[in-house]
C-alpha positions as CSV (number, residue, x, y, z in Angstrom):
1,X,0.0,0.0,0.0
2,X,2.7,2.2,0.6
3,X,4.3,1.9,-2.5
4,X,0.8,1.7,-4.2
5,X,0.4,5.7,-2.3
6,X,3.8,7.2,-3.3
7,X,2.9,6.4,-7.1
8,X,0.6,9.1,-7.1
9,X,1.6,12.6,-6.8
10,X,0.3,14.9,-4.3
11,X,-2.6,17.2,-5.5
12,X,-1.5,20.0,-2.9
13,X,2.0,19.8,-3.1
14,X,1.6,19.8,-7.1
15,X,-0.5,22.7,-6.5
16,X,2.1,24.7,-5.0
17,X,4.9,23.3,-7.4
18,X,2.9,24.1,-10.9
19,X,1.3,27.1,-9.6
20,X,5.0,28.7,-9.3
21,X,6.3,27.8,-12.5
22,X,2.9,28.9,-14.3
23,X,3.3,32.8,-12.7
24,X,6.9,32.8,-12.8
25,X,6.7,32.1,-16.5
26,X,3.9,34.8,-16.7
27,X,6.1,37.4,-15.1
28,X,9.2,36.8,-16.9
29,X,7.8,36.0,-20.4
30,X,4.1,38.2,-20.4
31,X,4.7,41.2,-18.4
32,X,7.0,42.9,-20.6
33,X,4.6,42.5,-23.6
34,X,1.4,43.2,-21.5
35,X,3.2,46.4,-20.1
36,X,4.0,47.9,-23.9
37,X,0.7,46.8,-24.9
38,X,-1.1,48.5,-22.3
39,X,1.0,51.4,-22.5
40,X,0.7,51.5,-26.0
41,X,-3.0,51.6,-25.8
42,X,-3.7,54.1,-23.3
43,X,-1.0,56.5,-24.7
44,X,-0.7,56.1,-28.4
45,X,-3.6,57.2,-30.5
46,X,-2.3,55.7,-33.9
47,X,-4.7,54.0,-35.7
48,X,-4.9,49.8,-35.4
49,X,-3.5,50.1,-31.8
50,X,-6.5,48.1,-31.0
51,X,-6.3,45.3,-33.1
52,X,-2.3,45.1,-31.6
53,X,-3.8,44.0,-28.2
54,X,-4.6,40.8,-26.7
55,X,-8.5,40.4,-26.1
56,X,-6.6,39.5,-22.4
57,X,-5.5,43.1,-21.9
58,X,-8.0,45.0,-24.0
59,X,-10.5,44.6,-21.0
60,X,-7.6,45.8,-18.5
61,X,-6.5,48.3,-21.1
62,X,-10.7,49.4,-21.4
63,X,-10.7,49.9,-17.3
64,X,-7.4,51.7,-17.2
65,X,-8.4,54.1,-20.4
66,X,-10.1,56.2,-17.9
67,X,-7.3,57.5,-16.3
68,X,-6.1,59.1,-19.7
69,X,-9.6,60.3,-20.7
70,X,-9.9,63.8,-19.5
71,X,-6.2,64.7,-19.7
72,X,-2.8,64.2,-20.9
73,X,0.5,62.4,-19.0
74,X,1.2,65.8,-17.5
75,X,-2.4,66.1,-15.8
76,X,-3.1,62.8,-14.2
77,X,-6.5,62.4,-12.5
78,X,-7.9,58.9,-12.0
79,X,-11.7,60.0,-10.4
80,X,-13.0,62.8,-9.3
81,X,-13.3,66.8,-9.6
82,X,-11.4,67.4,-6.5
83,X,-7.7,68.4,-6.9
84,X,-7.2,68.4,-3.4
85,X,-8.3,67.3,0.5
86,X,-9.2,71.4,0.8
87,X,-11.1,71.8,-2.2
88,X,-13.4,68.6,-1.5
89,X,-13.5,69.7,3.0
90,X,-14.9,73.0,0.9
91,X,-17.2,71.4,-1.4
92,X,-19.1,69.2,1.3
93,X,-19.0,72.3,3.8
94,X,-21.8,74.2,1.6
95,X,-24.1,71.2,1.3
96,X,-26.7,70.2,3.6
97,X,-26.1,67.8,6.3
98,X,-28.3,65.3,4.4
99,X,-26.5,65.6,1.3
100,X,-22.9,65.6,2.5
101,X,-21.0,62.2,1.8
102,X,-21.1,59.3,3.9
103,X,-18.3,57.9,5.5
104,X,-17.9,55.4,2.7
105,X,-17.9,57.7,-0.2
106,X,-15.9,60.0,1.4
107,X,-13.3,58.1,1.9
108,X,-13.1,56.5,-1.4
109,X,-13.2,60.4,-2.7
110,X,-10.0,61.3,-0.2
111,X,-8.3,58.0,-1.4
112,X,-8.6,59.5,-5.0
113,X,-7.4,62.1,-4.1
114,X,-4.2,60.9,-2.6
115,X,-3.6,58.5,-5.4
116,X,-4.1,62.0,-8.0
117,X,-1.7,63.7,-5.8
118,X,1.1,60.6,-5.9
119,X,0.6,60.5,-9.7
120,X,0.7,64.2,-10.7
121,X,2.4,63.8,-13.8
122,X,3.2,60.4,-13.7
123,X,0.1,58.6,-15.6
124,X,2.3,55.7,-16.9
125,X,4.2,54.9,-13.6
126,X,0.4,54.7,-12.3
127,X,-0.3,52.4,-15.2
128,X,3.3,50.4,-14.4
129,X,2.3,49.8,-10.4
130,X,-1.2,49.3,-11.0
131,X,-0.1,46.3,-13.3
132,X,2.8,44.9,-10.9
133,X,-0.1,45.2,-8.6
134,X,-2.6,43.1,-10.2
135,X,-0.3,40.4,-11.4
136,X,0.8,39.9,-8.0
137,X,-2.7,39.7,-6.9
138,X,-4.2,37.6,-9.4
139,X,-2.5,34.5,-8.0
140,X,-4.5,35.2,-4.7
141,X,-7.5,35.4,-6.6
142,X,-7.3,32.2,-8.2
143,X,-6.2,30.5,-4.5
144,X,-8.9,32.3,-2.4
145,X,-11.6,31.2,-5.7
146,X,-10.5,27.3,-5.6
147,X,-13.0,26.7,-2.4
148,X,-15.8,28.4,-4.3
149,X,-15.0,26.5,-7.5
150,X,-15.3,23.2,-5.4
151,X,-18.8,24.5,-3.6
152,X,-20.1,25.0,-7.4
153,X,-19.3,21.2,-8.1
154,X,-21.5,20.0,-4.5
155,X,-24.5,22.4,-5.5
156,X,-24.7,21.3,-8.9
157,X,-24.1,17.7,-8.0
158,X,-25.8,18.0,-4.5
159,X,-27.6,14.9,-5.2
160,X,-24.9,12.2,-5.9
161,X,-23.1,10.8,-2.6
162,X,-20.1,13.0,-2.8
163,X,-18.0,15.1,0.6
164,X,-17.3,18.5,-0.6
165,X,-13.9,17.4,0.4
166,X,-14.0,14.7,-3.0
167,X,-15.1,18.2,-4.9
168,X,-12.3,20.1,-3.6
169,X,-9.5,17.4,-4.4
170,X,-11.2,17.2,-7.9
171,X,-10.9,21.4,-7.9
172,X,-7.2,21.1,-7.4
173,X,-6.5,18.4,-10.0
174,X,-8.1,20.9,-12.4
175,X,-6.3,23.7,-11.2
176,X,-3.0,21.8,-11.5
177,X,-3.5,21.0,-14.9
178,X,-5.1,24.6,-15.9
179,X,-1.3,26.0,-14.5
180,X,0.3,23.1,-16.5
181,X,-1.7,24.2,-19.8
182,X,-1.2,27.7,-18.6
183,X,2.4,27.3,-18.6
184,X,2.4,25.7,-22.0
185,X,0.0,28.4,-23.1
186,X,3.1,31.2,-22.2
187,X,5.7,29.2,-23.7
188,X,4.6,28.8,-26.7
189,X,3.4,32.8,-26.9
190,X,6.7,33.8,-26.4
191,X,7.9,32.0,-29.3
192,X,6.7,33.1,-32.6
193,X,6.6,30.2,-34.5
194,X,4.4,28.3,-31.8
195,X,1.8,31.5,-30.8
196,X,-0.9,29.8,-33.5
197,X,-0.7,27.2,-30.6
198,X,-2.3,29.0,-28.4
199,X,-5.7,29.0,-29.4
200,X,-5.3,25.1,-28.9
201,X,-4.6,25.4,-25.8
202,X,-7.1,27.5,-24.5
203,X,-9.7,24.9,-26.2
204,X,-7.9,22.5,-24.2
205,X,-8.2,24.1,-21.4
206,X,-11.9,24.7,-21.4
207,X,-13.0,21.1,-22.9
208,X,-10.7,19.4,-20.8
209,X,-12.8,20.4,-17.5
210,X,-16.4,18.9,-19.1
211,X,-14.0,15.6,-20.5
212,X,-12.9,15.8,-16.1
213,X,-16.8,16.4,-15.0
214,X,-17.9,13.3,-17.0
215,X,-15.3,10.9,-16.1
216,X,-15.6,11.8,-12.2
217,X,-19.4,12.3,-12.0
218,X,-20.6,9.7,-14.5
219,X,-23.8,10.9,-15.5
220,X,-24.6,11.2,-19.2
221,X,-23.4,13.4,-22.1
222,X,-26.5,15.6,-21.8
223,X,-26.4,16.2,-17.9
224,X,-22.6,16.8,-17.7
225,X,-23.0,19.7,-20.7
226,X,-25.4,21.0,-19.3
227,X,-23.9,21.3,-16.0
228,X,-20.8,22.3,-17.0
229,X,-22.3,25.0,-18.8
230,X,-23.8,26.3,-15.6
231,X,-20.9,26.0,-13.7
232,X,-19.0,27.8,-16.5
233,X,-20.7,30.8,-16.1
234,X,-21.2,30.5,-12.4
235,X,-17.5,30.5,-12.2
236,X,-16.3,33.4,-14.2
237,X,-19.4,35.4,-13.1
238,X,-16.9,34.9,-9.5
239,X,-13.8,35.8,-11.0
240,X,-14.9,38.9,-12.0
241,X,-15.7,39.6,-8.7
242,X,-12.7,38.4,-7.3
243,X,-11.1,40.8,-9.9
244,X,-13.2,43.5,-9.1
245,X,-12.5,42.8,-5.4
246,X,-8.9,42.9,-6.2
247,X,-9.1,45.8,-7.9
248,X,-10.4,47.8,-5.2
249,X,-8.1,46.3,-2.9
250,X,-5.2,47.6,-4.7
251,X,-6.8,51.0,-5.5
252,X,-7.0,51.2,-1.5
253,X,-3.1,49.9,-1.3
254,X,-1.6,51.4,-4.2
């Protein structure tokens, strides 16, 4: 039995192993390119600059596009019409009690403030550490998401004698392999001659988890497509809240 157990890798410790290699990859090989496209977009007005971006960035680029909407590098504003702590203090003073901001608001409003102050001329360094920022975020996403993604699996298979436990060591064999197509995915990017690979890859990715839902759930063809199909959307309607949460959390941090 012992030797039967050390044939088998370790989910977790795999987890932790692949996980690594799949964001180091990312930073050394992606950010660079990410960085100029992003850049690129937000600053340079030349025509087919869209088409030059990822659909991958274009949504960050889309979110970021705001800072450089009303202004130019040299007058950097991310929100607001405040340019400072006095002029806001000011503002609020002459409304009504009822009227004035809440505590909420007005700290998110001072927190602008404070970031437009930092970056006063300095749109792209913004851009640069709001991008460091999320990539070394987005691997805390994806860790803090894995219970949820196993939670998804009970509920839609709340019926068949499973622990959430089974779920969750099911959760991590599909992350493990995500990284280990992920890392693939960034390998063969960075090399030119390999980058029509890609799109293969991401199929792979996304087929191989309904291929995974049949094999450990063993219902039939229509049941598992449906299901996954739910639990597609279920999931990344989560990870854009974990990115949204994340987003705010650096905004707050930044």
């Amino acid at each position: 039995n012992a030797g039967k157990r050390e044939s088998y890798y370790h989910p977790a410790r795999m987890y932790v192993f692949i996980s690594f290699i799949f964001f180091l990859l990312l930073a050394i090989l992606s950010r660079d390119d990410l960085k100029k496209n992003m850049v690129k977009a937000v600053f340079d007005d030349e025509e087919g600059t869209e088409e030059a971006i990822s659909d991958s960035t274009r949504s960050m680029v889309d979110s970021i596009k705001t800072v450089n909407k009303k202004s130019d590098n040299s007058d950097f504003t991310i929100v607001g019409d405040y340019k400072s702590r006095k002029s806001y203090d000011s503002a609020q003073a002459v409304l009504p009690i009822e009227k004035r901001h809440g505590w909420l608001i007005k700290s998110l409003v001072l927190r602008s403030i404070e970031i437009n102050e930092k970056y006063e001329g300095k749109s792209k360094e913004f851009i640069n550490d709001f991008r460091d920022a999320f990539f070394d975020n987005f691997s805390k996403v994806l860790f803090w998401l894995l219970p949820f993604f196993a939670l998804l699996l009970k509920l839609l298979y709340v019926r068949r004698d499973y622990f959430y436990s089974e779920h969750l060591v099911f959760s991590i064999y599909y992350y493990n392999f995500f990284y280990f197509a992920g890392s693939l995915q960034v390998i063969a990017n960075s090399i030119p001659i390999l980058a029509w690979s890609t799109t293969i890859i991401g199929f792979w990715i996304v087929l191989y988890l309904l291929f995974a839902m049949k094999r450990m759930y063993k219902q039939s063809w229509r049941k598992t497509i449906l299901k996954y199909t739910l639990f597609f959307f279920s999931f990344f309607v989560l990870v854009g809240i974990g990115i949204a949460i994340s987003a705010f959390v650096i905004f707050l941090a930044i």
